[in-house]
Structures are given as C-alpha cells and as structure tokens.
N, C-alpha and C positions, 0 to 999 in steps of 0.2 A: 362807563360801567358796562361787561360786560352782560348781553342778554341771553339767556339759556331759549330753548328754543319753544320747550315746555314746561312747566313747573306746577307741580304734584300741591298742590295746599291742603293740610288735614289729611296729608301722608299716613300717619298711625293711628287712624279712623277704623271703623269695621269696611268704608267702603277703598278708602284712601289705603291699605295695605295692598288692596288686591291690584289696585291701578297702577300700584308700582310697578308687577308684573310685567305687565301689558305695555306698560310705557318702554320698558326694558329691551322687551321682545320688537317693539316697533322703531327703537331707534338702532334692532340690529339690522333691520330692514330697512330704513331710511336713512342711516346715518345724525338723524337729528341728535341735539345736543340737551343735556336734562336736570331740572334739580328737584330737592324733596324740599319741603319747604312746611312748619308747624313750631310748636311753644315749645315743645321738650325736645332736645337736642339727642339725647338720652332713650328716646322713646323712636324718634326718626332711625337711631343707628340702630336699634331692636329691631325696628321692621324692615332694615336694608338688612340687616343680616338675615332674618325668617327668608324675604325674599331671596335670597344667595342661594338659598338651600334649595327651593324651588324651581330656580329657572337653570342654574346650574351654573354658576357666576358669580366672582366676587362685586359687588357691590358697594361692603362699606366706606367706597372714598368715592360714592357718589356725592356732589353736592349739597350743601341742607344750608336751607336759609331758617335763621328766629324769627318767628313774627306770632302775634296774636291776635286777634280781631277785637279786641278792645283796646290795642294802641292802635290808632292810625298809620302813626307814622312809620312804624315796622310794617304795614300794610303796604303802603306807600313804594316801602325801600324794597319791599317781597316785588313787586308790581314792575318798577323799572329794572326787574332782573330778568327780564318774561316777556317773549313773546305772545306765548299764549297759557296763561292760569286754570289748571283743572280743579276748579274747585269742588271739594268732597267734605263741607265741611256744612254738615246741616245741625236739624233741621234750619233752613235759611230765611226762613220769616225771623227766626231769631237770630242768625249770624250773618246772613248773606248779604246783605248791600251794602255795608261797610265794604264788603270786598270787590262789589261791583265799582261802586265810588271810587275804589281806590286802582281801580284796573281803567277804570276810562278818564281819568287823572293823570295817569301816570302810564299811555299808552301799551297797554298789554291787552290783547283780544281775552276773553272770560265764556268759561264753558261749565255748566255745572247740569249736574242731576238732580234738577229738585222736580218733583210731583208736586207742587203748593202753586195753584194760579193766584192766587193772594199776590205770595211774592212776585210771581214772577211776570203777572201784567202790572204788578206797581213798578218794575224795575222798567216796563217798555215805560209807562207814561213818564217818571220822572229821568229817566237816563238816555232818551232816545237819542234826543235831538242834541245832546252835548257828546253822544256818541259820534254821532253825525260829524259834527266839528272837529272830530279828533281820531277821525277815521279811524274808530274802534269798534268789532262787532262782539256785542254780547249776547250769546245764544247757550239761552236754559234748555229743561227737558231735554237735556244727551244722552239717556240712559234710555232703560224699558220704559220708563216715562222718559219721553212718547215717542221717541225714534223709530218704534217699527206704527203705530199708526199713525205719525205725520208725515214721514218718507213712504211709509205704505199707500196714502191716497196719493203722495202727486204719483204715483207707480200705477197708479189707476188712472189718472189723470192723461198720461203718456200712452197708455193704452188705448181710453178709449175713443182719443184720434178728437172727438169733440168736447161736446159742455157735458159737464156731470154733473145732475141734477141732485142727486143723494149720495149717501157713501154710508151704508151699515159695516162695523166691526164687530167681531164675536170672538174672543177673548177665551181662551183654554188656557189652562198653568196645570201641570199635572206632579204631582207632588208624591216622593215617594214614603210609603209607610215607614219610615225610621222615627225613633225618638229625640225629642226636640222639638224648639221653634220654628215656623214654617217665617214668621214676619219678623226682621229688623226691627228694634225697639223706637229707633229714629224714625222709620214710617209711622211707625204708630202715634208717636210721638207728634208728628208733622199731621197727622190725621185729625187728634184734637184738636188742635187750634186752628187748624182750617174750618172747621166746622162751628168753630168756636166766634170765628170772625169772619163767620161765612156774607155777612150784612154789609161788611165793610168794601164786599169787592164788588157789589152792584154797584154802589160810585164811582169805585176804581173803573169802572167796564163805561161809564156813563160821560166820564171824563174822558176816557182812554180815547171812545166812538160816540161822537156823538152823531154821526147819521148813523140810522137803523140801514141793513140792508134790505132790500128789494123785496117782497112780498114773491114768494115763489107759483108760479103758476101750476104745479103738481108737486103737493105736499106730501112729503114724508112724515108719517103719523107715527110717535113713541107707541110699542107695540105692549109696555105694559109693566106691572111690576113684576111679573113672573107669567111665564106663557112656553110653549114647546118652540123652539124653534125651525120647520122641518127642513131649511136650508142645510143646517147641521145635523140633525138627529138627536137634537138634547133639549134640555131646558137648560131656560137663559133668565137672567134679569137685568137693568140697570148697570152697566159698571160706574160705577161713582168716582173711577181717580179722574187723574188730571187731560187725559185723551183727549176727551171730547172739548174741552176750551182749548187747550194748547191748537187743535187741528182750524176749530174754529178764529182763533188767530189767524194761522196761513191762510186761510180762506180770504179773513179780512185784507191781508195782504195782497191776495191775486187781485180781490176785487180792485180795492183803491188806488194802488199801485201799476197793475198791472191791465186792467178791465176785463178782467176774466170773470165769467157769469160762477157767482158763489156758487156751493153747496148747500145741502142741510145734513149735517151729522148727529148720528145717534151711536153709541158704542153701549155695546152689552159683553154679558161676561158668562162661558157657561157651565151648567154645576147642575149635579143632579137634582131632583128636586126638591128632596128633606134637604139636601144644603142650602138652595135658595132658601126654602122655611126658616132653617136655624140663622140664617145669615139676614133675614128679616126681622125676626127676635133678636137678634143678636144687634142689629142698627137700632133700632127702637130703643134698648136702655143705652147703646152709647149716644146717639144723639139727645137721649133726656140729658145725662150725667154732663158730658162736655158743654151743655147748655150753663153750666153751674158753675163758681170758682172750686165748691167743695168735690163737686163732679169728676173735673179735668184733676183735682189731686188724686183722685181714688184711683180715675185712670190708669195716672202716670205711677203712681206708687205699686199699683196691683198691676198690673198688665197683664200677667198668664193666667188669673183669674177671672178677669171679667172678656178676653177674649178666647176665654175655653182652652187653653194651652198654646193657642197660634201664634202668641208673642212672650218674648224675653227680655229680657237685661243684657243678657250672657251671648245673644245673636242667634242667628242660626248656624247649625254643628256644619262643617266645612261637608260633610259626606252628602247630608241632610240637601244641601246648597246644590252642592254639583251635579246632583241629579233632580234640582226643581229646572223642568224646560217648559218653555211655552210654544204657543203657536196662536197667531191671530191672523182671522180670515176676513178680509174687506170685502164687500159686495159694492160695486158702484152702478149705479143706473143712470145712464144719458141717452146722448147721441154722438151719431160718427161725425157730425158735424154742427159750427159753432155758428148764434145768431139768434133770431127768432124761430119758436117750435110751434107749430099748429099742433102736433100730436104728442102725447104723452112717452116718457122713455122707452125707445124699445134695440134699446144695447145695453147690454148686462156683464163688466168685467169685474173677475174675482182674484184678487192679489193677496198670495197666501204669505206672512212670516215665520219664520222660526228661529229659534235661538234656544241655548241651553243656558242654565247655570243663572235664574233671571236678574237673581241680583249682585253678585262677583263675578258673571263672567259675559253672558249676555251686555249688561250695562258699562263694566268697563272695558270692553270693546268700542262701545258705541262711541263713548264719549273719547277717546283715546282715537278715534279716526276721524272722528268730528274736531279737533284739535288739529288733525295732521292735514285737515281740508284748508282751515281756515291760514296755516303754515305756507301751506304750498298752492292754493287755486283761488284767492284774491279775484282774479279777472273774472271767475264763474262766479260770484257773492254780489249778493242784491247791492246795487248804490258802492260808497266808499266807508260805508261802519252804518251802526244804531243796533238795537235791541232787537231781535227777532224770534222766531220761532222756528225750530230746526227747520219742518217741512219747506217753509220759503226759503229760510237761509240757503237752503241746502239741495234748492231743486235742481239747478242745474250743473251741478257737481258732479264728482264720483263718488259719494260716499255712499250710493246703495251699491256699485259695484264691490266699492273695498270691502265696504260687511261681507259683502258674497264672498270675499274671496277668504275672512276671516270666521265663518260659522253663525253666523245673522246672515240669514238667507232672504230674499226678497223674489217671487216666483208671480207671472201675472199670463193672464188668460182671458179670450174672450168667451163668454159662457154661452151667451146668444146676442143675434144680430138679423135685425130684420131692414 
C-alpha cells in the first residue's frame, strides 16, 4: 500500500483546514507527497476546495482517506497510508491516543498540537517504549504550544556555550481590537478538563520519573501571582498553559539521556495589570466551576459568557486571527562553561520568538515543518523512535532554521558575561 508522505487527520477542523494550506505550500517546496484524511468525505472536499481558492490551486483531487477515531480499524488503515500523521483532531484527552496507538502500530511517525500535558505525558509513559520497538517517534506540542518555548530554550542552550541554570519566559499575544473571539472553543474546551483532571497527572508525572532531579545549588524562585516585570516593562503573571511541563520534559530528557545539568523553568505571561486582576477573577470561578460535573457543563454550554467574550463556538473571525501575533522572550542564566560551579550564574542569554497569526498560522507552520524534519532528518532525531517532546526531539535539527526561514523567527544573544 501506497504511503503518502504526510497526511492531514481532522482535515475539516477549525485547525485542520488551515494546515491544509501549509501542507500544500510545503510540498511545492519539497516535492513531498499528501493526503487529507477525516469521517466526511463531503466535508474533506469542502475544505480542499476553500483551500483552492486561497493558495491559488486546484486541489480537489487531493487524496482523502475515511476514517474515525472511534473505528480503529479505519485508524489503522488511515496509519499504514502515512509516513508521518498531523494530527488536528482535539481536544486529545478525548480523541487522541486512539490515533497515537494507531500510528505506532501501524508505523507512521504522529505529530499533533495539543496544549493538555494529561495527554500528552500519558502518551510518553504508555507509548514510549513500544515506540522504541517500532522505530516510531511521536512528538506532541508542534504548535504555539510549545514550539517556540521548547525550541527557544535549547536556542539558549546553544548560546550559552555551557550549563543553564534557569530559563524565565515572558509570553506577549497582542490581539487586535476587532469583533469576535480571541480563543478557539477547543482550547477552552481542553482547558476544562485539564484542570478538571488536573490530580490524575501527578501520578502520570510519578510514574512517568520516578527519580526527582537534583536539588539545584542556586534556585530560581516563582516571582509571584502578579508583579512588574522590569526585564520587560510590564506586568506579568503565571502563564498556566502547557510550556512549562512540556519544556520541563526536554530538560528530563537532556538530564537522563543525555547528562546535561537540568534547568529550572518558570514561564509567565504579560498583560497589563487590571488584565492580570480580571484574569485572576476570571481563574477563580473557572477553576470553582470545572471542579464540578455541573460546572464543566455551564462551561462548555456558555463559553462567551463566563469567559467575558474571549471564546466561541463559531472560532475565531479569520481577520480577527491573522492579526493575533505573539512574541516570547527567554531569559536564560548559566555559565560559559559545563561541570561543577563555585559561583552563582553570571551569563545571561536572551532568545527572543515571534510568530504571527498564533493559532492558523503560527502553529501550522510549526507543526507542518516538524513533520518535514521527522520526513527527512532521521539521523539528527534522538535514538530510532519513542514519545518526546519537540524541544529534545528536535534539538539538533533544523527546524529552528526552517521557522526562520518560514516567519516563526528564533533570534538569540548574549545579554551579559562576566
């Protein structure tokens, strides 16, 4: 049976229409080979046509495979068609490892965008090792979760020539005044139930490691629930997505794998500061509510209600989208050199990202070159397959040149050096 080189799953999704895109535009540049792959065949040729119209090309006799995620076996049969599966089919606590199972079964590399460490450190503990044996790598978070902060630190990593002690992120999304929803209904959606089974992943994390790492001899201290930050010039708080575990994965990676002196990561986000206020109020009755079965319905039935207008059903309006861009600034503190340290960090590099468009265009970029890595650079990929986390997967690759060269930019400096 023939295997396409990529294949698109959850093609006529709100994320999976845009990837089609991108997939499009990449295999005019690479010549790779492509199919679309979803339940309604009907719904697949709707979105090969929209996309016709956009990239300036006929389409509809792209390939489309049937499959569902509650047959298997059209998973299966989607699977042996595929080198490598972009799966866009969330939220993936509820649909996703069906497709993982079914991609490191049936030898196809699996690339998805999901924000949920639920998922997606239950996928490293139970999928790893049969990954292993089937020389298959499955690598989550390809999108804005967390491709630019887990490729942003080993960027800092490379920079700063030795061990890095900490690694701060400060997170800006600037969103412009149009009407409409700023969040994805599926974020939000993957919001509560994270938070909802937020208990379930201490075990997962318990199981996953069980040694703790290393007691850091100069700790990096959480600077707070709300504070100025004057590296930036703003106030910052907490960022709550998935960053900060995803990064601390690769960490575990360098450690045990590789014997690289961890990190300690902390990622914040920032906003002026009646938004922090409103977005502290705002966490407060979602984490009461989502704590509730009757909660998580209120939730999900109201969404642009109880998040003040920033989420939809309907998505966010295409205009609205193309002009949400971000920029995240890593601060990393080490040395220029690796071993034992008598003295405290005194190397300071700062690895700036950007990207436009965070969630259609930024994100399927990411994941759409993280696809063409795993396609063509084999020999630069940790071991011969297992579960990982971009930053490792993907350290010594090119995929922060290819962003550069695609508008996910990766920029690094050394700020001070004594």
């Amino acid at each position: 049976m023939e295997r396409y080189d990529l294949v698109v799953y959850g093609a006529s999704g709100f994320t999976g229409q845009y990837v089609v895109e991108y997939v499009h535009r990449a295999a005019l540049e690479t010549g790779v080979t492509w199919a679309v792959a979803g339940r309604n065949e009907s719904k697949l040729l709707q979105v090969l046509n929209q996309a016709s119209e956009v990239v300036g090309a006929d389409l509809k006799e792209t390939p489309k495979i049937i499959c569902d995620c509650s047959d298997t076996e059209s998973l299966s049969r989607m699977a042996r068609q595929a080198r490598v599966v972009l799966n866009c089919v969330g939220p993936y606590r509820f649909f996703g490892e069906m497709v993982v199972e079914a991609c490191v079964e049936n030898g196809a590399h699996h690339v998805d965008i999901s924000g949920e460490p639920g998922y997606l450190e239950k996928m490293q503990l139970n999928y790893h090792a049969k990954a292993v044996d089937n020389e298959v790598y499955v690598v989550g978070a390809c999108g804005f979760d967390s491709i630019p902060a887990d490729l942003g630190q080993t960027c800092v990593k490379k920079e700063m020539k030795g061990d890095v002690n900490s690694i701060e992120t400060f997170l800006n999304v600037t969103i412009p005044p149009l009407p409409g929803a700023a969040i994805n209904f599926g974020t939000w959606q993957s919001a509560i139930h994270g938070f909802a089974n937020s208990r379930d992943l201490a075990g997962i994390r318990r199981a996953l490691y069980p040694e703790k790492l290393p007691t850091p001899k100069y700790k990096l201290k959480p600077r707070g629930n709300m504070f100025h930050c004057n590296e930036m010039d703003s106030y910052a708080m907490p960022f709550l997505g998935s960053d900060r575990s995803v990064m601390m994965r690769s960490q575990r990676g360098f450690y045990h794998e590789k014997d690289e002196h961890p990190s300690q990561i902390q990622c914040y986000v920032l906003m002026r500061w009646w938004n922090c206020i409103l977005t502290i109020f705002m966490g407060m009755i979602f984490g009461f509510l989502a704590s509730y079965k009757f909660g998580r319905s209120l939730l999900e039935n109201h969404p642009k209600f109880f998040s003040f207008g920033a989420v939809s059903k309907q998505g966010v309006p295409k205009q609205k989208a193309a002009e949400t861009n971000f920029e995240l600034t890593l601060f990393g503190k080490g040395w220029a050199t690796k071993g034992d340290h008598d003295s405290p960090p005194n190397r300071v590099v700062k690895t700036v990202v950007k990207g436009k468009n965070v969630g259609y265009g930024s994100t399927c970029e990411c994941m759409v070159q993280a696809g063409l890595v795993l396609l063509f650079e084999p020999d630069r990929l940790p071991g011969v397959g297992g579960v990982y986390p971009p930053g490792f997967a993907f350290a010594e690759t090119t995929l922060v040149s290819r962003l550069n060269k695609h508008d996910v930019t990766f920029e690094s400096s050394v700020v001070t050096s004594e």
